[in-house]
N, C-alpha and C positions, 0 to 999 in steps of 0.2 A: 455492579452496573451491568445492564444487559448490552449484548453484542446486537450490532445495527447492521450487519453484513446481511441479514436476511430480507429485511426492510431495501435495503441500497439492490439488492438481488431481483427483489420483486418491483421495484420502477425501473429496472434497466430494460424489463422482461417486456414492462408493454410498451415501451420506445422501440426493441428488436421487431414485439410480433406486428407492428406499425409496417416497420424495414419492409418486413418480410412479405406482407402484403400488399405493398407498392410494388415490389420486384413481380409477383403473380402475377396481377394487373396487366403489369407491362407486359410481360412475356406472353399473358393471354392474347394484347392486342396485338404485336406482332405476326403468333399462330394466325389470329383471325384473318389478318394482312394477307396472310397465305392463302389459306384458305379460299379466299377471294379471287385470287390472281391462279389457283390450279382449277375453279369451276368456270372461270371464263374461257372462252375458247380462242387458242389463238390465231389472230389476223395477220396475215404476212401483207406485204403491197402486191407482191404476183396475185394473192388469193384475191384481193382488192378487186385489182385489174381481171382477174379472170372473171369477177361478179357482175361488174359494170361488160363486159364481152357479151354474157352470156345476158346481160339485160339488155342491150343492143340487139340481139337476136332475136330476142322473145318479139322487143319490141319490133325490130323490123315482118319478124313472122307475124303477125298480129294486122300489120299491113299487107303483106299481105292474105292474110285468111280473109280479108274482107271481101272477096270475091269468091262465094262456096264456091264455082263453077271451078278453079284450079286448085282446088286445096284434096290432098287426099286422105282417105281415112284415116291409114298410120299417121301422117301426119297428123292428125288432130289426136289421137292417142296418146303422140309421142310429146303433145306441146301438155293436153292434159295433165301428163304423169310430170313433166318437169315444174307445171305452175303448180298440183300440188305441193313438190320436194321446197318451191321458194315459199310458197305458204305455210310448209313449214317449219322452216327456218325462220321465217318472219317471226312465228309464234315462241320458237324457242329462243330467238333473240331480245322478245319483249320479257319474258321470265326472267332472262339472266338481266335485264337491267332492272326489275323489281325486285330480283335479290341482291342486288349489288346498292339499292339505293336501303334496302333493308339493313344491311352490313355495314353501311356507311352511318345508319342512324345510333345504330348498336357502337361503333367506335367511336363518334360523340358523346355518346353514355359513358361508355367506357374510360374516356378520355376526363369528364366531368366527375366521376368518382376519384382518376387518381388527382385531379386537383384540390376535389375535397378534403383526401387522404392526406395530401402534401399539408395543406393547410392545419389537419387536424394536427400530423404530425409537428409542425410548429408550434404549435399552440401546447402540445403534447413535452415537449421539449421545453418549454417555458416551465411549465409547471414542474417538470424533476427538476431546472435546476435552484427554483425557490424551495421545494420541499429538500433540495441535499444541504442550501443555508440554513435551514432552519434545522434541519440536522446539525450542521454543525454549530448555531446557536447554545442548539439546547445540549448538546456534548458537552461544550466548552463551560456550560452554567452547570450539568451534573458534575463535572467534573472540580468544579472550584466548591461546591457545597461540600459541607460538613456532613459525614454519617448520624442520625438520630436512631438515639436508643430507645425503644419503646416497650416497655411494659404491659406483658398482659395480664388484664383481669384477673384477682381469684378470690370471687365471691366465697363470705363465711360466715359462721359469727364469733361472737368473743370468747371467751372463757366464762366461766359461769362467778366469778368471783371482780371481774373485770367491769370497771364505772366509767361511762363515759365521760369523756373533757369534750366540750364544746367551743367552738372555733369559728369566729364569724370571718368570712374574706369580703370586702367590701369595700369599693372603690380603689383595688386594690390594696387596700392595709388589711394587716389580721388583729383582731378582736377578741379578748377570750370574754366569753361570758359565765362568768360563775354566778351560777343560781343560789349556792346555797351566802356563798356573802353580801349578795343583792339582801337575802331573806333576812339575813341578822343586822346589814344596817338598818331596814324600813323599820325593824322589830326593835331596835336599841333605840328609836327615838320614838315608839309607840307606846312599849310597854311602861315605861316608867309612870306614865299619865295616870296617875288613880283617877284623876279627875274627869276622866271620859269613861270611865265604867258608868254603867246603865244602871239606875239607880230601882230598878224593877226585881223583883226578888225573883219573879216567876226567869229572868234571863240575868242570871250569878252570871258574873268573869267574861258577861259583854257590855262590848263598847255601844253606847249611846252612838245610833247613825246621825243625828242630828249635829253629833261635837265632832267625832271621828274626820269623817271628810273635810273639812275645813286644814286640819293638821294634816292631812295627807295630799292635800293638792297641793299643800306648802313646801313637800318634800320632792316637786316634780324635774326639779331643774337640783336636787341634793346628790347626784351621781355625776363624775366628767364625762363619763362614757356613754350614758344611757339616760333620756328622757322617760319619766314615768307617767302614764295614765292611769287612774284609779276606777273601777265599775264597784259600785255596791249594786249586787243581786238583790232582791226581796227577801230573800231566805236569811240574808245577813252574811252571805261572801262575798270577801273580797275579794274581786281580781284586780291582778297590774299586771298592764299592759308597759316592756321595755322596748324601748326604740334607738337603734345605736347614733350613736352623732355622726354629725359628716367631718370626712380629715381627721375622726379619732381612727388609735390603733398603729402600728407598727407594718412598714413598707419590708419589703425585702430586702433591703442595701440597712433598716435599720435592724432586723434579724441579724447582720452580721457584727453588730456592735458587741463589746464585752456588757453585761448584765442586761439583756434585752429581756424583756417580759414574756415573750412568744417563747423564746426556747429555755428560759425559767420554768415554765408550766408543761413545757414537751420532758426536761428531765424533769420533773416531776411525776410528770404521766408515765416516763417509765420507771422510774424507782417504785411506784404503786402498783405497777404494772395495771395501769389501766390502758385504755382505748381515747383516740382520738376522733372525732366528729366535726369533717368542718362543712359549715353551709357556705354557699358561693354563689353568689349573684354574677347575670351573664356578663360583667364587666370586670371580669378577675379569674377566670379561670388561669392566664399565666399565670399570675403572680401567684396562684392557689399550687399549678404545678410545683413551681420554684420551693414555696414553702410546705411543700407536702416529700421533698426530699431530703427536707432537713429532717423531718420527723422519719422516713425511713432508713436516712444516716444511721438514727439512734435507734433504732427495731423496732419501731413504736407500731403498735398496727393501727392501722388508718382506714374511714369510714368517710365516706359525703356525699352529699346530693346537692343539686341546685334550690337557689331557692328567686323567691323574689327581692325588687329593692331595697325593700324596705329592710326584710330580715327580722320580724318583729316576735318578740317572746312575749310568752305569759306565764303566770303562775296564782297562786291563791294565797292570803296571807294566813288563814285555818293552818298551814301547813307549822306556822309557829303560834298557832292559836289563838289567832287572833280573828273576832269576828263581830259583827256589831249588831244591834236587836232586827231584826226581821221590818218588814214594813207594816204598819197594823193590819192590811188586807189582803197583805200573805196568810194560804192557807195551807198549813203542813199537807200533803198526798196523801189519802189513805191508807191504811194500813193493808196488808198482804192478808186476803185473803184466806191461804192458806201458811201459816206459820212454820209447821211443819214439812212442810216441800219447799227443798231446794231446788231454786231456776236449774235447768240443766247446763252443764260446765261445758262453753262454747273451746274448741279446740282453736287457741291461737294460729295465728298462719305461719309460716315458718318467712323469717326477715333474714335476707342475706345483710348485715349490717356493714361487715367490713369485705373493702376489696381489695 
């Protein structure tokens, strides 16, 4: 199991740098608070009083200058240079309250971020402490799980001496399908028929297509395992077509029986030391697991691929000789050209069979 202390390390991290940015915030607004209060200038009540004095003066001087005849030059010099000094104070007092209402807008701002912050930080906080449940959900569930052992891959092929055993998994049950005693029951209820040989000289030791098929669709329901469909080619081959039943075949709880048929045929397969092949349809992979352990209980090497539902094999029955006349408007393929040239010998591709 891996350690979660780095995980639980990295959401604590952006809860602090949260902290830690609220505390800036503040601290910047109080600075600013400063700030404000060292560029204004300060007002005492004397100073007050001595402004309203000294505008009493002006004003009363101003009464009288209105008669040029008693006012003297210094004196208007002197009134000049002081209504200056108040206009300019005037001037630097309207500044300092355009930046004071600036400052004021800036800590509104200011003030609206860390509420944001506050907020987010709630919200921030919510969320570690659903992801530390579900921490510790999914702890408490790794924790109670079972270790799985898993096997890797190791594509090969077989030994050169080595015959494959085929193995149907399907609907969860396994199925052996043996090809060659499919071919000797259809053959032990064919061959006896003299009576279905082809009474044509020109095709000796074939069967009449016309009789054939009739005895052969007869034997399609002759298997428990496997449905048969018969094709006559033109050329006079047969193929059959097998189809497994449904609910035949052996489950995995009957694999564990004493004389079960699946693991009858797995020791067999290895006293021969052959190979096993199983196809699996996508509704049986477990149970293909299950019984593909039993077969490497016993060292058996194992091969398979998926297939579809059906699962459905062929074969030919020429393969026990058996074949039936041609159709009259079959016409054999020409002959080779060149007799003497052989096709060139196509290099098989290389089949990882077992894995």
């Amino acid at each position: 199991m891996g350690n979660l202390d780095s995980l639980l390390d990295t959401m604590t991290n952006v809860v602090g740098v949260l902290i830690v940015v609220l505390i800036v915030t503040q601290v910047n607004v109080s600075s600013a608070a400063k700030r404000i209060r060292a560029n204004l200038p300060e007002v005492t009540v004397p100073m007050m009083a001595e402004l309203r004095e000294k505008d009493e003066k002006v004003r009363k001087r101003l009464t009288e200058v209105k008669d040029p005849a008693e006012v003297k030059p210094e004196e208007v010099e002197e009134a000049k240079e002081e209504l200056r000094v108040l206009v300019a104070q005037r001037k630097e007092l309207k500044k300092t309250k355009a930046r004071v209402r600036k400052l004021d807008l800036e800590v509104a701002v200011i003030e609206q971020k860390i509420e944001e912050l506050k907020q987010q930080l709630e919200a921030e906080g919510g969320q570690v402490a659903q992801i530390r449940s579900d921490v510790r959900e999914k702890e408490d569930d790794l924790t109670s799980r079972k270790p799985r052992l898993v096997r890797l891959p190791n594509p090969r092929v077989p030994e050169e001496e080595a015959r494959e055993v085929l193995l149907i998994v399907r609907g969860g049950r396994l199925l052996h399908f043996d090809r060659e005693d499919i071919l000797d029951a259809i053959a032990s209820k064919v061959r006896p028929r003299k009576d279905l040989l082809s009474k044509d000289p020109k095709y000796k030791n074939r069967y009449d297509r016309n009789k054939i098929m009739p005895v052969l669709e007869g034997l399609k329901e002759s298997n428990p395992f496997y449905r048969f469909d018969f094709k006559l080619h033109q050329n006079g081959h047969i193929q059959v077509y097998c189809y497994p039943r449904d609910g035949k075949g052996e489950t995995v709880e009957d694999l564990a029986k004493p004389r079960a048929v699946g693991i009858s045929v797995m020791n067999k397969a290895d006293h021969d030391r052959n190979y096993l092949r199983f196809l699996v349809t996508r509704d049986s992979f477990g149970q293909y697991m299950a019984m593909r352990r039993l077969a490497e209980k016993r060292h058996i090497p194992v091969g398979w691929k998926f297939s579809d539902d059906v699962v459905r094999q062929s074969f030919y029955l020429h393969e026990r000789k058996i074949r039936a006349t041609p159709d009259p408007d079959w016409k054999p393929p020409p002959p080779n050209p060149n007799p003497g040239k052989k096709p060139p010998i196509k290099k098989k591709p290389t089949e990882d069979i077992l894995d």
